[in-house]
Structure formats: structure tokens, C-alpha cells
Biopython code that builds the backbone (N, CA, C, O; Angstrom):
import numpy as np
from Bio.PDB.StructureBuilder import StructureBuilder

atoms = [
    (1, "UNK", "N", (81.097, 238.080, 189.853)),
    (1, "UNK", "CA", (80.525, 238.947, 190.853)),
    (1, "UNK", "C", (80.552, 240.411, 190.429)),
    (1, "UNK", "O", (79.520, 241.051, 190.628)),
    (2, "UNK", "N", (81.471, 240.953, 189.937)),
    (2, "UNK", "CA", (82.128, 242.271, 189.160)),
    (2, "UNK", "C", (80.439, 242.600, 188.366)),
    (2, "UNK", "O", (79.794, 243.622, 188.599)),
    (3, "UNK", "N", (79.983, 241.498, 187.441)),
    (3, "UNK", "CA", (78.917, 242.230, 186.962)),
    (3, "UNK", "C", (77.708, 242.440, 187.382)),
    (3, "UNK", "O", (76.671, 242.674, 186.762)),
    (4, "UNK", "N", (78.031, 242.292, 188.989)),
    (4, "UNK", "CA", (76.442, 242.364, 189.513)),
    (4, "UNK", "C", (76.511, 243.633, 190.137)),
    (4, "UNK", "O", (75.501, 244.156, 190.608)),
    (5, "UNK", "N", (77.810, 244.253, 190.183)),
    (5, "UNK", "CA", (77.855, 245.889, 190.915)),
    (5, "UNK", "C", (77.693, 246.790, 190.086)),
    (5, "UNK", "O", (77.765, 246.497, 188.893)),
    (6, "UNK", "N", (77.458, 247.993, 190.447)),
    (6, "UNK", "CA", (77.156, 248.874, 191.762)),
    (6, "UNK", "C", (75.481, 247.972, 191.862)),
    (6, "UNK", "O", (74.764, 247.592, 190.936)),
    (7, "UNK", "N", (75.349, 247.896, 192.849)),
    (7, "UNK", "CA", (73.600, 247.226, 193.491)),
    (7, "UNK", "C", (73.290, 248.991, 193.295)),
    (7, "UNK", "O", (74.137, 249.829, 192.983)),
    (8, "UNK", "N", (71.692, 249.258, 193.607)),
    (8, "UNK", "CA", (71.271, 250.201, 193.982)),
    (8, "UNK", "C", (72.031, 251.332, 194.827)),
    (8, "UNK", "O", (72.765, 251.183, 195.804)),
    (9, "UNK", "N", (71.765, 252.137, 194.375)),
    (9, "UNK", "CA", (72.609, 253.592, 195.398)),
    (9, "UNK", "C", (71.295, 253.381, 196.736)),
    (9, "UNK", "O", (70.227, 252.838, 196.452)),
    (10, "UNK", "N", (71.514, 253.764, 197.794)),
    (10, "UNK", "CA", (70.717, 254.249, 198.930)),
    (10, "UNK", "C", (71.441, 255.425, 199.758)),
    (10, "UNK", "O", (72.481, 256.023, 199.483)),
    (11, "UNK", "N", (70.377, 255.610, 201.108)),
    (11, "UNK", "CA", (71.241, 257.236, 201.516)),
    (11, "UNK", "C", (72.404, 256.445, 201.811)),
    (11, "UNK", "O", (72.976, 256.415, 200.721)),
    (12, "UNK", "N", (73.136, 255.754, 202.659)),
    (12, "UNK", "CA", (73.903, 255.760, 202.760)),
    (12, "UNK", "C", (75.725, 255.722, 201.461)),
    (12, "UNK", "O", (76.920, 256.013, 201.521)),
    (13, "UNK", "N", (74.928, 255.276, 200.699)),
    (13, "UNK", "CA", (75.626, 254.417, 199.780)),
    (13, "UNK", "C", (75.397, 255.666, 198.278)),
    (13, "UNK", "O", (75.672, 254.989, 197.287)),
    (14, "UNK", "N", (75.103, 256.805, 197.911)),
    (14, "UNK", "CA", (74.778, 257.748, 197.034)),
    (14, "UNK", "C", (74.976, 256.695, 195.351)),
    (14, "UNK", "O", (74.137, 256.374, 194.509)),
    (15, "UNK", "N", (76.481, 256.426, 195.454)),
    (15, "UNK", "CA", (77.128, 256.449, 194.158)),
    (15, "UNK", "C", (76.663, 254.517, 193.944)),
    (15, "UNK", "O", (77.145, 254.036, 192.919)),
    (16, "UNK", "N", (75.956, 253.685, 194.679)),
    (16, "UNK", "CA", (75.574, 252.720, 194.627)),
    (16, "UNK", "C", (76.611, 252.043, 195.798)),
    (16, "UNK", "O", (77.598, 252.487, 196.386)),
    (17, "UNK", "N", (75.644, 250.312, 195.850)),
    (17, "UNK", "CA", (76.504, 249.998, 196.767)),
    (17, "UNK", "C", (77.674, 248.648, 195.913)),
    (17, "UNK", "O", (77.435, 247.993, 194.898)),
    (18, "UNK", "N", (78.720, 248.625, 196.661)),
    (18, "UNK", "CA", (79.755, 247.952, 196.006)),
    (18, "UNK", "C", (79.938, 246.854, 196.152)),
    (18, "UNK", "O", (81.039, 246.467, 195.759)),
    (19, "UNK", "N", (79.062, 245.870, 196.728)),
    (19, "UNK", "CA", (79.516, 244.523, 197.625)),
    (19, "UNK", "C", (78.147, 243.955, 197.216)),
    (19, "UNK", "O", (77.010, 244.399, 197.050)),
    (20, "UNK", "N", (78.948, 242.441, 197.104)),
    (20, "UNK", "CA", (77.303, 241.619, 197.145)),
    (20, "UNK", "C", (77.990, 240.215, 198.105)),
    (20, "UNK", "O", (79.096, 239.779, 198.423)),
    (21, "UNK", "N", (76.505, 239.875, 198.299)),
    (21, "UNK", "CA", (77.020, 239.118, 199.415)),
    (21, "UNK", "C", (76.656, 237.468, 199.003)),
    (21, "UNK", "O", (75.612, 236.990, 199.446)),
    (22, "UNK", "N", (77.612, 236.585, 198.092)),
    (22, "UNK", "CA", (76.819, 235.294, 197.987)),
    (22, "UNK", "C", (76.553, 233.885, 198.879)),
    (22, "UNK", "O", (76.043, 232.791, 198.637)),
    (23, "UNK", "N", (77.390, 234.735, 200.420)),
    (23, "UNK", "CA", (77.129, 233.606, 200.809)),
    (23, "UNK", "C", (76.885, 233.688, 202.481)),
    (23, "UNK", "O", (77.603, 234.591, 202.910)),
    (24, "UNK", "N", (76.360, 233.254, 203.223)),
    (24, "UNK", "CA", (75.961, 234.028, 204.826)),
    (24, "UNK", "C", (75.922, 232.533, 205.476)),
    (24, "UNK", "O", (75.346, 231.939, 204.564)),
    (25, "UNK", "N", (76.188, 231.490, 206.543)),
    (25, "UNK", "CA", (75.672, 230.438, 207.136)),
    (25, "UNK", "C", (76.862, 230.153, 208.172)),
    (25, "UNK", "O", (78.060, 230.068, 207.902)),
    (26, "UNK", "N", (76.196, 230.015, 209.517)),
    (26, "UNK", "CA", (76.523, 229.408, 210.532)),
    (26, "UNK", "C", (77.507, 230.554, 211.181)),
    (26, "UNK", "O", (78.023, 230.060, 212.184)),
    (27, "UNK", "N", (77.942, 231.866, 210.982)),
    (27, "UNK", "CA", (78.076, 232.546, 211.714)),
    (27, "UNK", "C", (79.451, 233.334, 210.602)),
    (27, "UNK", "O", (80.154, 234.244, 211.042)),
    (28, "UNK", "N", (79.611, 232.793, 209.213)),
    (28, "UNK", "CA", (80.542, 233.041, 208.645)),
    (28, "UNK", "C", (79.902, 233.800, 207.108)),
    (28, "UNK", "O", (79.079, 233.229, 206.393)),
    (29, "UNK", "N", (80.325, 234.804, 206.895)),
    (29, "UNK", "CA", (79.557, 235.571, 205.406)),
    (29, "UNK", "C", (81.064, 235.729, 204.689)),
    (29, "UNK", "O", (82.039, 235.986, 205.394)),
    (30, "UNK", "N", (81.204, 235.538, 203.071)),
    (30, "UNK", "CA", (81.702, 236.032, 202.318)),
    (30, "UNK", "C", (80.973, 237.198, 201.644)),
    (30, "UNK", "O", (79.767, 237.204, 201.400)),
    (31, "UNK", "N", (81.698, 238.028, 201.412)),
    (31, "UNK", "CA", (80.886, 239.351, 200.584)),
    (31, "UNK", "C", (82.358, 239.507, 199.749)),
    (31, "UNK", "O", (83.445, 239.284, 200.283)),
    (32, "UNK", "N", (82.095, 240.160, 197.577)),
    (32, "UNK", "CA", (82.612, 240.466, 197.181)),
    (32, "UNK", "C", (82.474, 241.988, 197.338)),
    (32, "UNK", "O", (81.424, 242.629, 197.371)),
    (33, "UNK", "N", (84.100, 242.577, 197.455)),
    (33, "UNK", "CA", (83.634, 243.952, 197.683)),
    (33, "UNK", "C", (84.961, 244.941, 196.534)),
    (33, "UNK", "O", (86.188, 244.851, 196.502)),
    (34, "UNK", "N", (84.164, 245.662, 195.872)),
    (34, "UNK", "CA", (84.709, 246.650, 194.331)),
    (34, "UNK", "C", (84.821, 247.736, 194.765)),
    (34, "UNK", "O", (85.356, 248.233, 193.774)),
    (35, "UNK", "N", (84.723, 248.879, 195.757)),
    (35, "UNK", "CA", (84.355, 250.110, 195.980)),
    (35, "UNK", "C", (84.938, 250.664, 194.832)),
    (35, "UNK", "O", (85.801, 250.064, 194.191)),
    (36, "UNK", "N", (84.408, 252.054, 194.462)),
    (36, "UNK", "CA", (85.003, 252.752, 193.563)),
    (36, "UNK", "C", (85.327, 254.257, 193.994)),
    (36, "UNK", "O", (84.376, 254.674, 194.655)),
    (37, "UNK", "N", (86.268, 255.163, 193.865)),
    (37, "UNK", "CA", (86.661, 256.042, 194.468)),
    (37, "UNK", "C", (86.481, 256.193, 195.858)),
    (37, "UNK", "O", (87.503, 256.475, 196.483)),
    (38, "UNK", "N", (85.529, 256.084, 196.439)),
    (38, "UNK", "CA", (85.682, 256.317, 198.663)),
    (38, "UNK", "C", (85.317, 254.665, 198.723)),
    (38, "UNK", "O", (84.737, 253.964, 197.893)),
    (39, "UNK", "N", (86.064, 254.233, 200.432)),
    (39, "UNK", "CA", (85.749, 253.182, 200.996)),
    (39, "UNK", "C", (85.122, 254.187, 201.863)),
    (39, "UNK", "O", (85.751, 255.113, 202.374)),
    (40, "UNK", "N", (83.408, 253.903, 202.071)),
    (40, "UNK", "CA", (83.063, 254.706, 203.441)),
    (40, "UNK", "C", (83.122, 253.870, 204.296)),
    (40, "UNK", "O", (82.649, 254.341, 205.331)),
    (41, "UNK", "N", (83.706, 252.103, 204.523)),
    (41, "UNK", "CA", (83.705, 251.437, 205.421)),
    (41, "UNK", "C", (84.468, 251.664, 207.067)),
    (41, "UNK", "O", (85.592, 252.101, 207.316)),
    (42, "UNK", "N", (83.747, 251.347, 207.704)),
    (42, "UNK", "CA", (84.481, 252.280, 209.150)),
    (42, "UNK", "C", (84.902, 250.911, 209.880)),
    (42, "UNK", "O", (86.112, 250.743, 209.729)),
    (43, "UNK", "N", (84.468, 250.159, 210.419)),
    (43, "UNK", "CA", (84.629, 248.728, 211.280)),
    (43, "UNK", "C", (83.419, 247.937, 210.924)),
    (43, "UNK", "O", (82.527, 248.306, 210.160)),
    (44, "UNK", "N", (83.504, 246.600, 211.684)),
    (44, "UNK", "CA", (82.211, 246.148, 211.622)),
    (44, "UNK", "C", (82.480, 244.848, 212.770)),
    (44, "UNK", "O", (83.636, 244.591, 213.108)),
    (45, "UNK", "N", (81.168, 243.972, 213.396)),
    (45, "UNK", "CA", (81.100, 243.604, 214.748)),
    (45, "UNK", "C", (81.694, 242.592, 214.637)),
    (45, "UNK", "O", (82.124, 242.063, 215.662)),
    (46, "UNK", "N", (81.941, 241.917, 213.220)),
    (46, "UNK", "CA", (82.642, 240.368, 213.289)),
    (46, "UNK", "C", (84.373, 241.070, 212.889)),
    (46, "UNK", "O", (84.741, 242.181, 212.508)),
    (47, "UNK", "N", (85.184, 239.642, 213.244)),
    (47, "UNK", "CA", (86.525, 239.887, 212.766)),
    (47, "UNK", "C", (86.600, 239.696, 211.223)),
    (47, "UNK", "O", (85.473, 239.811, 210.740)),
    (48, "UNK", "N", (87.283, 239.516, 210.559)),
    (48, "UNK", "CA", (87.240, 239.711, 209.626)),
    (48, "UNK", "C", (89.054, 239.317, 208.224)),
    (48, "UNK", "O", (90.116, 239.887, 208.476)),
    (49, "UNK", "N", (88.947, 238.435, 207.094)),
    (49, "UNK", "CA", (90.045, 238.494, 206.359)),
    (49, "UNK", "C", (89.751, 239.030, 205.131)),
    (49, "UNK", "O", (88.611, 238.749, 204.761)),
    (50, "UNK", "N", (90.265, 239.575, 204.518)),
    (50, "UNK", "CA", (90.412, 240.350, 203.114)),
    (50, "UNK", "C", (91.505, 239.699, 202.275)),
    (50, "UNK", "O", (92.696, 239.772, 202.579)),
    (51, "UNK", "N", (91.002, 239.004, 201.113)),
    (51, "UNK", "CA", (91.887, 238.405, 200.283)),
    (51, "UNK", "C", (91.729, 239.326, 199.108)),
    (51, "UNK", "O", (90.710, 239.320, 198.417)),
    (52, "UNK", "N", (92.853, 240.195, 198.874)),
    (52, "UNK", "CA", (92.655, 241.223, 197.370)),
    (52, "UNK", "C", (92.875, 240.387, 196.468)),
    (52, "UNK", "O", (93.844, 239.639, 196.335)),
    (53, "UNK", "N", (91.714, 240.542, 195.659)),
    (53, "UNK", "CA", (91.697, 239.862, 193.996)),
    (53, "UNK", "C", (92.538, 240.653, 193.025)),
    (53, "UNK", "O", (93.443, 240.127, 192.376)),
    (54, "UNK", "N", (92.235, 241.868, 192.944)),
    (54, "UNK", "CA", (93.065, 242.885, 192.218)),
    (54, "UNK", "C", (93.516, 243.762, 192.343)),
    (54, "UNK", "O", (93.657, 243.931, 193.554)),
    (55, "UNK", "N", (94.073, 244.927, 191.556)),
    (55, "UNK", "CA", (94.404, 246.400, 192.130)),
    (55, "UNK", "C", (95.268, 246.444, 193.430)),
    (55, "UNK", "O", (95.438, 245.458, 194.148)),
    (56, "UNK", "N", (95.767, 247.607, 193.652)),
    (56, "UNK", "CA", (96.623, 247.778, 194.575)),
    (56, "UNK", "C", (95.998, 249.330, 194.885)),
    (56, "UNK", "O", (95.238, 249.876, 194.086)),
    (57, "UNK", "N", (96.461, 250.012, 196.262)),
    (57, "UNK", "CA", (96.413, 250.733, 197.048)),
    (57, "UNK", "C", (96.917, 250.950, 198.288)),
    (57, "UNK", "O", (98.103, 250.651, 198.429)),
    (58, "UNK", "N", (96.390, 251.352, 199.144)),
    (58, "UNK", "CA", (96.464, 250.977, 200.619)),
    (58, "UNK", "C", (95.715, 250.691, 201.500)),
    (58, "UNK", "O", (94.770, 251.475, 201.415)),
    (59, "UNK", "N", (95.520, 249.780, 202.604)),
    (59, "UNK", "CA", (94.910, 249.735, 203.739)),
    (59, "UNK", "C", (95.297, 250.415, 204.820)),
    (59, "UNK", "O", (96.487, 250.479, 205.127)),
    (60, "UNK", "N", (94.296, 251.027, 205.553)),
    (60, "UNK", "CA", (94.607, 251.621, 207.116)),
    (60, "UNK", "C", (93.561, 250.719, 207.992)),
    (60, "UNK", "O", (92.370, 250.413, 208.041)),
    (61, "UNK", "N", (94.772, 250.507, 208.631)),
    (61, "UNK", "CA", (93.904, 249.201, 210.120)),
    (61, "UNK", "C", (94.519, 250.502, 210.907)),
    (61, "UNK", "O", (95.532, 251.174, 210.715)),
    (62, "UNK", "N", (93.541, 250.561, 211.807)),
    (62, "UNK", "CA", (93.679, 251.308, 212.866)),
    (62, "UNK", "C", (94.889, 252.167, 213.568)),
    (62, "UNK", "O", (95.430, 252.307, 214.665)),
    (63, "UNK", "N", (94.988, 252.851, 211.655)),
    (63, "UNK", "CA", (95.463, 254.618, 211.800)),
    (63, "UNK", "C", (96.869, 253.664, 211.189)),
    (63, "UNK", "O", (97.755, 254.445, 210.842)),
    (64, "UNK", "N", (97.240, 252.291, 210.997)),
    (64, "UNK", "CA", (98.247, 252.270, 210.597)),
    (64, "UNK", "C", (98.176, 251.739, 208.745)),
    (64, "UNK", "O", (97.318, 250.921, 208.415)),
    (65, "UNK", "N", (99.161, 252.313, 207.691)),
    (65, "UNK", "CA", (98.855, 252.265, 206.542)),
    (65, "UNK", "C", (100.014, 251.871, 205.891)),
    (65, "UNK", "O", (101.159, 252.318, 205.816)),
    (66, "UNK", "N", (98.962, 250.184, 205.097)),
    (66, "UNK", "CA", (99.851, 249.494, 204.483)),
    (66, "UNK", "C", (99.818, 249.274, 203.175)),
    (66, "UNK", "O", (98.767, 248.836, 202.706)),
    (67, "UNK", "N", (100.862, 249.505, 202.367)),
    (67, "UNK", "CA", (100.443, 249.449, 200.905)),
    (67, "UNK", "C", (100.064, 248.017, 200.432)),
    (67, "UNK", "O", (100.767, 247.119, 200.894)),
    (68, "UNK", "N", (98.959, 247.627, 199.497)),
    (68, "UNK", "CA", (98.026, 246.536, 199.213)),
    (68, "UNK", "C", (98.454, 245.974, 197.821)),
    (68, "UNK", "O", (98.889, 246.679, 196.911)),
    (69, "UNK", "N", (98.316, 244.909, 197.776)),
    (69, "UNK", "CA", (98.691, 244.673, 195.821)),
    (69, "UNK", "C", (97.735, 243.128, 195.267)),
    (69, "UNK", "O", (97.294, 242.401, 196.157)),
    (70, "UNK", "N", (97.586, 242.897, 194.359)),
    (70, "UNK", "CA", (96.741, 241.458, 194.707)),
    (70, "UNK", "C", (97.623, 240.405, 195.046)),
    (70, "UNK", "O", (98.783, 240.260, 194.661)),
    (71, "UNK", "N", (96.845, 239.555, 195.939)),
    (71, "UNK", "CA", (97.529, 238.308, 196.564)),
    (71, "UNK", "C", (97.326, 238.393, 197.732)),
    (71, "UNK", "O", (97.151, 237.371, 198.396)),
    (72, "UNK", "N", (97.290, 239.874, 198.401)),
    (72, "UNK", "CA", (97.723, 239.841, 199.557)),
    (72, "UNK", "C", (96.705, 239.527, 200.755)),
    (72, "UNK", "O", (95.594, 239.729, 200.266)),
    (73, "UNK", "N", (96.636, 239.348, 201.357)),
    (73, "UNK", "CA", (95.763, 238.730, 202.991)),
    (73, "UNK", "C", (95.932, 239.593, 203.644)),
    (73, "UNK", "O", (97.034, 240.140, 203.652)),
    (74, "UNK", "N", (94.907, 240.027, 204.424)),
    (74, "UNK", "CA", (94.970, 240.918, 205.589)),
    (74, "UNK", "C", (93.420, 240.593, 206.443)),
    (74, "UNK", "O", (92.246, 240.485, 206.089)),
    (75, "UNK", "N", (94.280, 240.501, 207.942)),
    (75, "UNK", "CA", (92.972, 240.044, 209.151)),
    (75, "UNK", "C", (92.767, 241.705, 209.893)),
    (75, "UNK", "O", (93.610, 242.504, 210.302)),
    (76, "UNK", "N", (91.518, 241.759, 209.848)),
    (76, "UNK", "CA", (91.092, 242.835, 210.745)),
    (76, "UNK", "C", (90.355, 242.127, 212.258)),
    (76, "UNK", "O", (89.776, 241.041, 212.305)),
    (77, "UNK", "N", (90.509, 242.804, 213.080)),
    (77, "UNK", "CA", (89.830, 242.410, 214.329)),
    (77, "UNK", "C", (88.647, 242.913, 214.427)),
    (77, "UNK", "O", (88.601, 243.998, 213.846)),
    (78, "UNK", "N", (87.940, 242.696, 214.769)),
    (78, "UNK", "CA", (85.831, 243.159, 215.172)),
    (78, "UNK", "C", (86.084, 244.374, 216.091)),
    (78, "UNK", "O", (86.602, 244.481, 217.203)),
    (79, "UNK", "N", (85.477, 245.340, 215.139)),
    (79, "UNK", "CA", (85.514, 246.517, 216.201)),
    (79, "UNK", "C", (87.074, 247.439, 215.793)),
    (79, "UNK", "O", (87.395, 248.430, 216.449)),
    (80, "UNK", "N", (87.690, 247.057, 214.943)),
    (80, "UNK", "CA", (88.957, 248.146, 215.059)),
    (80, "UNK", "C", (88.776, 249.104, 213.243)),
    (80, "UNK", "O", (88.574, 248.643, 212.119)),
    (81, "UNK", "N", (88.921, 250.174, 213.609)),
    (81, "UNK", "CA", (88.806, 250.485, 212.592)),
    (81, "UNK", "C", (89.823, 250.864, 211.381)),
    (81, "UNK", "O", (90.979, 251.287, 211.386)),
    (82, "UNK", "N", (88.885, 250.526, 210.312)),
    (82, "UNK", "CA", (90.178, 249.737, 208.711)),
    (82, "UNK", "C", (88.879, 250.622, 207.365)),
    (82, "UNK", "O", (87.672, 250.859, 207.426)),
    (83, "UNK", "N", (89.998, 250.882, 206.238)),
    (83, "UNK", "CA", (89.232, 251.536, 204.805)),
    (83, "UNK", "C", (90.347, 251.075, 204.320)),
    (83, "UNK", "O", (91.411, 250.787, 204.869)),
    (84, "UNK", "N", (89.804, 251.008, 202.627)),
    (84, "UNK", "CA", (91.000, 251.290, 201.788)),
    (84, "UNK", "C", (91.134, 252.267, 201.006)),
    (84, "UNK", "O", (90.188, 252.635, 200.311)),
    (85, "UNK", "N", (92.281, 252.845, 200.971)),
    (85, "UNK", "CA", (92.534, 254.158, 200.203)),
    (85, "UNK", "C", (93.430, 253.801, 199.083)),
    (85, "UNK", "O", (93.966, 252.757, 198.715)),
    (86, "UNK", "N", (93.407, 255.246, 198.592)),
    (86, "UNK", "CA", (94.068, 255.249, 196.838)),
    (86, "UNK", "C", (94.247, 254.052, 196.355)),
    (86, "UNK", "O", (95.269, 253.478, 195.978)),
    (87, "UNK", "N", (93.323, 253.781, 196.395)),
    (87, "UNK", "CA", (93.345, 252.199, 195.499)),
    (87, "UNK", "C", (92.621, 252.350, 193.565)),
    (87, "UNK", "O", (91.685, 252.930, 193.015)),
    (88, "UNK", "N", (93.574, 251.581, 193.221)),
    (88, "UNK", "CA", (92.966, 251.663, 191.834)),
    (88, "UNK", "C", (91.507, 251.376, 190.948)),
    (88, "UNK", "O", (90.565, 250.584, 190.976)),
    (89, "UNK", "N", (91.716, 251.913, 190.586)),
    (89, "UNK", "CA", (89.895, 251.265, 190.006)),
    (89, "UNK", "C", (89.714, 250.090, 189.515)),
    (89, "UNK", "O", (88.558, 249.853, 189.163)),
    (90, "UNK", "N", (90.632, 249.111, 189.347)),
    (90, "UNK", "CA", (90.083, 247.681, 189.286)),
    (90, "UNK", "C", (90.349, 246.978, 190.398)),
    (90, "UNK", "O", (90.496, 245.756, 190.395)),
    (91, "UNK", "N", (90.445, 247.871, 191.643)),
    (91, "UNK", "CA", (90.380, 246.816, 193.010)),
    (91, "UNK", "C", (89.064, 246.072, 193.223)),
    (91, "UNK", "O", (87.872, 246.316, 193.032)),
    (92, "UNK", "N", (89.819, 245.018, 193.721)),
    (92, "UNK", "CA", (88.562, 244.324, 194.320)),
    (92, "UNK", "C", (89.062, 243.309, 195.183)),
    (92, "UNK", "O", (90.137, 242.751, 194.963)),
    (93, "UNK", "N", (88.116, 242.965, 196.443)),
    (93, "UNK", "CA", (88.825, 241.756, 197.423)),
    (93, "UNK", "C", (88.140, 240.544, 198.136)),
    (93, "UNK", "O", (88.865, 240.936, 199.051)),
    (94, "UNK", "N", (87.741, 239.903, 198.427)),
    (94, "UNK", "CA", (86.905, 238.802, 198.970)),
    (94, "UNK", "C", (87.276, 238.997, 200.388)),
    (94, "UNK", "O", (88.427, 239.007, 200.823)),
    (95, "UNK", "N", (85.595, 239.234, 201.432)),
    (95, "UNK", "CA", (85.951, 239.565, 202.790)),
    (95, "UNK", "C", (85.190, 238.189, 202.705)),
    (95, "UNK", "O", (84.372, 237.631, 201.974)),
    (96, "UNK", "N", (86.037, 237.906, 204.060)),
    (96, "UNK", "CA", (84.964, 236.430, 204.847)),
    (96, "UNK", "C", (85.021, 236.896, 206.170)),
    (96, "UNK", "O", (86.135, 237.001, 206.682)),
    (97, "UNK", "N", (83.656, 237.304, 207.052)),
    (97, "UNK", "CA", (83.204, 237.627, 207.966)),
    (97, "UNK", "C", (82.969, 236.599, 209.197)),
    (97, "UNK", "O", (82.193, 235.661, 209.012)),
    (98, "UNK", "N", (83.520, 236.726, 210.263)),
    (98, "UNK", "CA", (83.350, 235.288, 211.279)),
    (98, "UNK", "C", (83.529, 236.010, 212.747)),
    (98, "UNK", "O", (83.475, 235.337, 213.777)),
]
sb = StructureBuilder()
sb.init_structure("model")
sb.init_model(0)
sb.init_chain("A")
sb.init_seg("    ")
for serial, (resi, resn, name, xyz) in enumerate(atoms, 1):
    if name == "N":
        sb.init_residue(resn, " ", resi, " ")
    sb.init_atom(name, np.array(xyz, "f"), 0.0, 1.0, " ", f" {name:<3s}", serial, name[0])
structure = sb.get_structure()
């Protein structure tokens, strides 16, 4: 998945976008997601798990901030807002959207 990023930059997305999405059906999406220096991710309408593949940093779920490493699992709720910060440049994590 790693070599299909950055997709196209758009306005939102300047430096390209970081995520591809291989799989969408019945109300559940996996997307691989690489950001590189900013997460501009703010929330989004489904809940949501994050399995980090690599790299370490931190996550902030809603204002609270937890340091990240690979292995680790983390559930966000729909609607609360989560980024990841100082994270290294070979992060990367598998979201599954539901």
C-alpha cells in the first residue's frame, strides 16, 4: 500500500493525500493511512479502530494524549475528535471504519 502514496495533492490535502482506500462494503471501509509531517485529520461520522503498522508518536482522542508504538490498537468514537502527532516518518496504521 506504502507504494501507492502520496495520491494526488488537492486543496485540501497541498502536500498530497496519504491514505488509500482498498476496501469499502456493507457499511465497513479499511483505508491505509502514512501521513507525513501534519495529520490534518479532525473526526469523522463512523466509529472507528486504528491498528499502527509502524512508527511511533502520539495520539490525541479528544484533547487526551497517548504515546503510540506499532502493535498498538486504538478505538475512536464517531464524532470525537482524534490526530496523530510527532509521529515518525515511517508511521503508518490500518483504519477500519464502521
Amino acid at each position: 500500500m506504502l507504494a501507492k502514496l502520496p495520491l494526488a495533492a488537492n486543496a485540501k490535502w497541498t502536500e498530497g493525500v496519504w491514505d488509500v482506500e482498498p476496501f469499502k462494503k456493507g457499511g465497513v471501509t479499511l483505508v491505509f493511512f502514512a501521513p507525513r509531517g501534519i495529520d490534518h485529520q479532525t473526526f469523522h461520522d463512523e466509529d472507528e479502530f486504528y491498528f499502527i503498522v509502524r512508527g511511533s508518536g502520539d495520539i490525541v482522542i479528544d484533547g487526551k494524549r497517548t504515546a503510540f508504538t506499532a502493535g498498538d490498537v486504538y478505538y475512536v468514537e464517531a464524532k470525537v475528535p482524534h490526530r496523530f502527532e510527532n509521529f515518525t516518518d515511517d508511521f503508518a496504521t490500518w483504519a477500519v471504519f464502521f
